[in-house]
Every structure is written in C-alpha cells, then in structure tokens.
TORZAPA-671086 format. One record per residue (C-alpha): y, x, z; residue in one letter; residue number from 0. Coordinates in steps of 0.25 Angstrom, whole numbers, plus 2048, in hexadecimal, padded with zeros to 3 digits. Example, Ala and Ser with C-alpha at 12.3 -4.5 7.8 and 13.67 -1.06 7.14 Angstrom:
REC    py    px    pz   residu   num
REC   7EE   831   81F        a     0
REC   7FC   837   81D        s     1
//
This chain:
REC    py    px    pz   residu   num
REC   C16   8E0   241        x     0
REC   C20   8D5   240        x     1
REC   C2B   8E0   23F        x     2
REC   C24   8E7   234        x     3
REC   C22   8DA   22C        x     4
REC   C2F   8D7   22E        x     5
REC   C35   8E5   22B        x     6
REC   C2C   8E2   21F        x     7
REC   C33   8D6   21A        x     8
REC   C41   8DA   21D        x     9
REC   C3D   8E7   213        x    10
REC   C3A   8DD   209        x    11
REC   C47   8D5   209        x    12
REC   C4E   8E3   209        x    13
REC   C46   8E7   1FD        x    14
REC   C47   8DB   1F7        x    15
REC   C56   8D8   1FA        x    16
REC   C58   8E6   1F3        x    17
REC   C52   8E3   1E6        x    18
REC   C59   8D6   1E4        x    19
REC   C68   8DE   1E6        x    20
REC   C61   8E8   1DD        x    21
REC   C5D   8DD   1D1        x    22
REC   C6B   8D7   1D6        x    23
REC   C74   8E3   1D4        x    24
REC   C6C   8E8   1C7        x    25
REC   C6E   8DA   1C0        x    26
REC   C7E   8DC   1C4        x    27
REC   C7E   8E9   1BF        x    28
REC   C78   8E5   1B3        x    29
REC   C82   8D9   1AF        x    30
REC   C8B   8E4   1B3        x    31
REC   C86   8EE   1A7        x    32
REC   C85   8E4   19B        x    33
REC   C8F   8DA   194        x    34
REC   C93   8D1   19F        x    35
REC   C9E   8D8   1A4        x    36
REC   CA5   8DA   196        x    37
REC   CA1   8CB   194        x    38
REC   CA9   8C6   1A0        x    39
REC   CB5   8CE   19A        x    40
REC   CB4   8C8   18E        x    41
REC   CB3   8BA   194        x    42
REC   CC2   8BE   19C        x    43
REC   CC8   8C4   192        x    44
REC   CC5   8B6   189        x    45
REC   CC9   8AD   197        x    46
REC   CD6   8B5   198        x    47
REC   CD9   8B3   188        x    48
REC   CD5   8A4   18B        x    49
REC   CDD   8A3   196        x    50
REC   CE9   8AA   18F        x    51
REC   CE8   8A0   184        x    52
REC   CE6   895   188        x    53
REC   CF5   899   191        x    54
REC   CFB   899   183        x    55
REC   CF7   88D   17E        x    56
REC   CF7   884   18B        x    57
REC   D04   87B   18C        x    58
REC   D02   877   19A        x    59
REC   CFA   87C   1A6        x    60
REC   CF8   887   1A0        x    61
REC   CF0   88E   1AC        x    62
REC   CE9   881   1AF        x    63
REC   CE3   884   1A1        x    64
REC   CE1   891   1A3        x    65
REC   CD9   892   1AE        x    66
REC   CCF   885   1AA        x    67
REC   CCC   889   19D        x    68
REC   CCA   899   19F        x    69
REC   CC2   896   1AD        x    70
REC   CBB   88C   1A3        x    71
REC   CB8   897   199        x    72
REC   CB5   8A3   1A6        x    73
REC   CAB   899   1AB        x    74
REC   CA2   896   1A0        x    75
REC   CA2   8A5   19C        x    76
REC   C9E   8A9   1A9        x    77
REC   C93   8A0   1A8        x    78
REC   C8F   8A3   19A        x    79
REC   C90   8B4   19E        x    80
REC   C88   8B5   1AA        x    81
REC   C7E   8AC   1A4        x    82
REC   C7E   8B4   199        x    83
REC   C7A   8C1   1A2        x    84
REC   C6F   8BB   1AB        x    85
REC   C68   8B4   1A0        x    86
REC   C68   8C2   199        x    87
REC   C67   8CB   1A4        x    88
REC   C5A   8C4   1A8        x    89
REC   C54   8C1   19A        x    90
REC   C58   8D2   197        x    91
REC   C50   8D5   1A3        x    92
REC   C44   8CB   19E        x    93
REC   C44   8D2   190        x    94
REC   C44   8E0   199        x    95
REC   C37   8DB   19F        x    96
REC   C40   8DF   1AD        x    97
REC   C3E   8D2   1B3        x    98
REC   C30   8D5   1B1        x    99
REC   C2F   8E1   1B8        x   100
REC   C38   8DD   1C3        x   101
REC   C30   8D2   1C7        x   102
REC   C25   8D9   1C8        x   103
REC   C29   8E0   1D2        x   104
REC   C26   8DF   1E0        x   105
REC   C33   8D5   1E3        x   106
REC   C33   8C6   1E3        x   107
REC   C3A   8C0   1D6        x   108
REC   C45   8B9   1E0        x   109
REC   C4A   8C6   1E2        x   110
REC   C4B   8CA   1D2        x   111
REC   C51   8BC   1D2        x   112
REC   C5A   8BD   1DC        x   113
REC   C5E   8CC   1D8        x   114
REC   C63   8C5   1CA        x   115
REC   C6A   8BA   1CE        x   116
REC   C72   8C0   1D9        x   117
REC   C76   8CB   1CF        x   118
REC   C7B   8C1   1C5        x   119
REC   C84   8BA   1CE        x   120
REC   C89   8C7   1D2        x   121
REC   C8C   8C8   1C4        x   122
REC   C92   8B8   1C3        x   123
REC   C9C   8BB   1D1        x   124
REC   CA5   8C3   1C8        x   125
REC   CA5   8BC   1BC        x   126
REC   CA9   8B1   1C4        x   127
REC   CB3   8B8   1CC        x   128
REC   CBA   8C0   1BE        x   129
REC   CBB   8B3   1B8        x   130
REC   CC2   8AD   1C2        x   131
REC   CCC   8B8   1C4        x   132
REC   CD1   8B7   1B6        x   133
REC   CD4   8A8   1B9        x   134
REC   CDD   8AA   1C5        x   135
REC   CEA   8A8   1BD        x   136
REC   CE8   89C   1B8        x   137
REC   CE2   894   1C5        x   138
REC   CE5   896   1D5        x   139
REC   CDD   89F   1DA        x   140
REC   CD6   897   1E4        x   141
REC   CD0   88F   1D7        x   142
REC   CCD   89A   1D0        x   143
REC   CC3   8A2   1DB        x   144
REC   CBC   893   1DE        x   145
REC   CBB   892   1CE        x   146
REC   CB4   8A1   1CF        x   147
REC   CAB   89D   1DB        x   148
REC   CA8   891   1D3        x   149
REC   CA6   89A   1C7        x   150
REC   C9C   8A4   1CF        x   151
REC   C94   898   1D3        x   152
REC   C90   894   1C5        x   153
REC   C8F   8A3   1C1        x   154
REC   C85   8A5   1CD        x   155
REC   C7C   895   1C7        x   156
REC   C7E   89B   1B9        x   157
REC   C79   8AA   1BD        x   158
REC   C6C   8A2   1C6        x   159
REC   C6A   898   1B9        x   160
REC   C69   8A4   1AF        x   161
REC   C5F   8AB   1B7        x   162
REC   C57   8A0   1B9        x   163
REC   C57   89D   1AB        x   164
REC   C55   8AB   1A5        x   165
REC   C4A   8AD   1AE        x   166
REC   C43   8A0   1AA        x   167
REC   C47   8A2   19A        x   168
REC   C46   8B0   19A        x   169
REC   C4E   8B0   18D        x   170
REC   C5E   8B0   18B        x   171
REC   C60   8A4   180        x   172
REC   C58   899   188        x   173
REC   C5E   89E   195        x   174
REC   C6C   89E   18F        x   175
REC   C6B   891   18A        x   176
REC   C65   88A   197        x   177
REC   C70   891   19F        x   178
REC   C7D   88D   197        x   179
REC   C77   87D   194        x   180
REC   C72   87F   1A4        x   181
REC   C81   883   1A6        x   182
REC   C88   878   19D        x   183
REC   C81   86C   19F        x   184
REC   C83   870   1B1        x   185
REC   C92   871   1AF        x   186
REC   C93   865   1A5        x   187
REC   C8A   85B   1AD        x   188
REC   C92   853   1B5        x   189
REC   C9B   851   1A9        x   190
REC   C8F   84D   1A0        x   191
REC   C8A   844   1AC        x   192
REC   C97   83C   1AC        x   193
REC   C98   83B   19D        x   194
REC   C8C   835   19E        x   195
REC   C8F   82C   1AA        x   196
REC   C9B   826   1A3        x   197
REC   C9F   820   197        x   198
REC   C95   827   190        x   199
REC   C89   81F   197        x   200
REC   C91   811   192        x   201
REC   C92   814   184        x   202
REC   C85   819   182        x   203
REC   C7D   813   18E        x   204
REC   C70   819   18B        x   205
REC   C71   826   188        x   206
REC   C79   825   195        x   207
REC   C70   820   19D        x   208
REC   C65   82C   19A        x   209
REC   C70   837   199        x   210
REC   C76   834   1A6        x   211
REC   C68   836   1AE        x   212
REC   C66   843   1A8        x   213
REC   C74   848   1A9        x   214
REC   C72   844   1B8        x   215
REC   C66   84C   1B9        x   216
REC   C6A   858   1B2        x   217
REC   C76   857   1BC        x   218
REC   C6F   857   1C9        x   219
REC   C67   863   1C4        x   220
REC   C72   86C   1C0        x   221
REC   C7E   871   1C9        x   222
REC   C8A   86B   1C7        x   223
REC   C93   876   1BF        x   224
REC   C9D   86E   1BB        x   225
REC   CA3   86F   1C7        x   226
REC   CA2   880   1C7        x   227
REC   CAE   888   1C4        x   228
REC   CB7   87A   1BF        x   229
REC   CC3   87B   1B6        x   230
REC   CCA   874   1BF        x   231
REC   CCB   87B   1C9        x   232
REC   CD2   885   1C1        x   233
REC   CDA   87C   1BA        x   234
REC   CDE   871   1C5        x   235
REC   CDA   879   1D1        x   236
REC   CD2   86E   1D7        x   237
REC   CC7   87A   1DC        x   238
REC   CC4   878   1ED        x   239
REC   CBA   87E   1F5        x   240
REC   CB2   872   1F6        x   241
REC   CAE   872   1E7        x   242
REC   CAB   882   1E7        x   243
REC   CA1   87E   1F4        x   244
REC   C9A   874   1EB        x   245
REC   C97   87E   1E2        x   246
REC   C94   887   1EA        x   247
REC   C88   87D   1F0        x   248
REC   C84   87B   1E1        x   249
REC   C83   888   1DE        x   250
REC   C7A   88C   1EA        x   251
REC   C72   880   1E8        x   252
REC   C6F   883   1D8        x   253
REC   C6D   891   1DA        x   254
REC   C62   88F   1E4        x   255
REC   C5C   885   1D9        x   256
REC   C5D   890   1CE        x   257
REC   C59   89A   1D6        x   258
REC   C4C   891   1DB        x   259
REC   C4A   88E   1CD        x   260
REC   C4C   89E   1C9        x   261
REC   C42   8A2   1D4        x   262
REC   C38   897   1D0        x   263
REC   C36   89C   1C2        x   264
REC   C38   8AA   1C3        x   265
REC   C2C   8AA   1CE        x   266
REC   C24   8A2   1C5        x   267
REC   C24   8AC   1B9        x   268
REC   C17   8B4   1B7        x   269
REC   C1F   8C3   1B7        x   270
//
C-alpha cells in the first residue's frame, strides 16, 4: 500500500514536472517567434553605433568611455526589452482567455507560474550574455562576464517583477508603468537617500525630515539595484567576486519575495 501511494505521488511529480518544461519551453519558443529577437539587434546595432561614436569624439580614455556608457545603454535596454515581452506575453495570453483555460486545468497554478518565469529567464540569460559580448573590446574580459552575471541577475528580478505585475494588473499600460518606476526608483535609492541625508536636510530641514523616513522605507523594501551591473566596473575595473556574491544573495532573497508575492495572488484569483 505504501509503494503504491508512493508510486502514486512520484507519478505526480513526473506529471507535473513535465508540464512546467512544457509551459517553460513554449513561453521561450514563443519569445523566440515574435519581435524580441529583431529588438535586441536593433538594441546592438545602436550600442555599437554608440560605441563607435563616442570613439570619435572622446579626447581621452576613450575605451574607458566606451564601455561605461554603452554598457549603460545595453543595461537599461535589456531591462526595458524583456519587460516589454513578459508584460505582453502574459496580458496576450489574459486577452486569449489561455490563462483561463490553463488554470482550469487539473495542475496547481505554481506550476503555470513556474513554467512562466523559468521560460522568461531562459529568455533574459542570452540577452544578458550577447550584450556582454559586444562589450568585450572596451573592458577586461573578467569585468565584462561579472558585468553579464550581474546583468542576468537584474534580468531574472525584472522578468519575476513583470510577471507578478501582469498577473495582478492583468493590463500592459498599468503593468509597464509599475515595472519601469519599480525599476528606476530600486536603482536610484541609495543616491535619493544620501541626498536626502546630506545637505539637502540642512537647507530645508523639514521637508528633510519627512523625506528621509520614506526614502528609508522604500529602501529597505526594494533590492538594492544600484549596485547591479555598475558602470564602473566596466570603466575602472573595480568588479571582484565578493560584490557579484552579494548580488547573488539579493537576487535569491527578492526572487523568493516576488515569487511568494506571485503565488499569493495568483491562488487567490477566482479563475
């Protein structure tokens, strides 16, 4: 009897295992089949015109200059890209009534959801990786692959964010928006909270005193982006393992919050 309950449950896991690759390798597929791909050419042919010009105009350090502002430019790019295709993928699906008629479906939704999300960081590695590529000539080659870890990391946070967004929204505009503020405001923080710790708080005591606390806040809740995929390392080469190992940390740690947070409301909807 136990054997048989246990044969049972293991067929389970198989079955549900099975699906989640299948949701997984159908959502890469599908990023594969629309506009993405062309996208990110686009997005390298315009880094390596970038790149190329700012060559020609830059009196000195010219590859120092290079590499900041074009792995600037791949970074934000990225971002806005792949949060582009989650955000619609899903809200495509939602329109299609899919998401409907998958849930229904004899499969927990931590399946669908995990099926989505592993696809779309499928989808965020190469990204990550291409760009990165096209920014060996300008920066060591040790910066540049911790640069493209760092790089994957946000991708993977962005990618988690987006779904969580999408599925809670269910539109693109409101999603979209939430997503890139979400994004600006994680990788501007800890600037925004020194401003507001320094001179600023003097001048204008305060406003400075009620800023601060919030800026705090908000800075404790969001992951610390700012010190994602720096600019410096591609112009100073100050990268070490020891900052990519606290980004890795924080990824894990905020992609178990936002997948918590994903699981959470998508078992709560009435579908």
């Amino acid at each position: 009897m136990i054997n048989a309950d246990n044969n049972s449950i293991n067929a389970l896991f198989l079955n549900h295992g099975r699906i989640l690759w299948i949701i997984a390798r159908m959502t890469v597929w599908e990023n594969g089949l629309n506009r993405l791909p062309w996208a990110v050419l686009l997005v390298l042919s315009m880094g390596i015109g970038l790149a190329y010009f700012l060559g020609a105009v830059a009196i000195t350090e010219e590859a120092m200059i290079q590499g900041a502002v074009t792995g600037a430019f791949f970074r934000f790019c990225a971002v806005f890209l792949l949060t582009i295709a989650v955000i619609a993928s899903v809200a495509r699906e939602f329109n299609d009534r899919m998401v409907d008629t998958t849930l229904a479906l004899a499969i927990p939704r931590a399946v669908y959801f995990g099926g989505k999300l592993i696809g779309f960081i499928v989808t965020a590695i190469p990204m990550a990786a291409i760009f990165g590529l096209i920014l060996i000539p300008f920066s060591p080659w040790d910066q540049v692959v911790l640069w493209s870890i760092s790089l994957g990391c946000e991708l993977i946070l962005m990618a988690a964010l987006s779904l969580f967004l999408v599925l809670t929204l269910t539109h693109v505009t409101p999603a979209l928006a939430v997503a890139m503020v979400t994004y600006l405001l994680a990788r501007s923080m800890g600037t925004m909270v020194l401003i507001a710790s320094g001179p600023y708080a003097q001048l204008e005591p305060m406003p400075g005193k009620l800023l601060l606390p919030v800026l705090q806040c908000l800075s404790w809740l969001l992951p610390d982006l700012g010190r994602f995929t720096s600019g410096e390392w591609l112009a100073y080469h100050t990268g070490s393992l020891h900052d990519l190992g606290n980004i890795a940390m924080e990824t894990i740690i905020t992609l178990f919050l936002l997948c918590g947070a994903g699981l959470f409301d998508l078992y709560r909807k009435d579908i």
